[in-house]
C-alpha positions in Angstrom: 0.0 0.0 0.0 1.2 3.6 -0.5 1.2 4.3 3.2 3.7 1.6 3.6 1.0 -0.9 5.8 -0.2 -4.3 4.8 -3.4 -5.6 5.5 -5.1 -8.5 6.3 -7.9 -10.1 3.9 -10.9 -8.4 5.5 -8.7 -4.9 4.7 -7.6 -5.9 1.5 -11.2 -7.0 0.3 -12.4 -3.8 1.7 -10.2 -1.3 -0.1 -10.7 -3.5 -3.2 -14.5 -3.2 -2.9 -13.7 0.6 -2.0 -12.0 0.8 -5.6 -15.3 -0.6 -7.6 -18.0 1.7 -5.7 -15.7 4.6 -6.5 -15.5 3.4 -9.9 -19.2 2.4 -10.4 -20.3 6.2 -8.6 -17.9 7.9 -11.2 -20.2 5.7 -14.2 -23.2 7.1 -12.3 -22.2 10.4 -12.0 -21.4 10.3 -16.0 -24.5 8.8 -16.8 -26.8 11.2 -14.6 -26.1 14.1 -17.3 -27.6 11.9 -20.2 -30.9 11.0 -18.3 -34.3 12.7 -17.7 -35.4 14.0 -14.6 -36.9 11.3 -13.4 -34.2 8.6 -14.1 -31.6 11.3 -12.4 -33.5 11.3 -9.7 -33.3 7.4 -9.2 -29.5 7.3 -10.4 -28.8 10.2 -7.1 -30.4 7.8 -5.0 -28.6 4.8 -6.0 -25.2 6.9 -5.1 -26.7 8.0 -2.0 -27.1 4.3 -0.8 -23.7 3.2 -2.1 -22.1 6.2 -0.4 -24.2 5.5 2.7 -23.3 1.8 2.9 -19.7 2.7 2.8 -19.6 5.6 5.3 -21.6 2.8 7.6 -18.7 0.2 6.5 -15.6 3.0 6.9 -16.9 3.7 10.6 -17.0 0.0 11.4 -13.6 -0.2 10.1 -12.6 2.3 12.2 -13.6 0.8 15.6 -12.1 -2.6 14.6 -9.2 -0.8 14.5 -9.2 0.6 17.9 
């Protein structure tokens, strides 16, 4: 890792998994701009859960780290 760490399998899946939201809310994001309003609408909400889901997932990390 950049940071100079290793991490174990739960980490590793984690940051991989990390990776293809990011890259699957960047494809949203691009697609929102060729959609009506009412397909926008459902594409922002589909980020919003994915985002959601991984803030919940990042603070879980973050105790199991403590």
């Amino acid at each position: 890792m950049a940071w100079g760490g290793s991490l174990n399998k739960e980490g590793s899946d984690y940051m991989r998994n990390l990776r293809d939201a990011d890259k699957a809310l960047k494809f949203l994001e691009g697609l929102k701009r060729k959609l009506n309003e009412k397909e926008k609408q459902i594409v922002s909400d589909t980020i919003i859960i994915i985002v959601n889901h991984y803030n919940k997932e990042s603070k879980n990390e973050s105790q199991t780290l403590k």
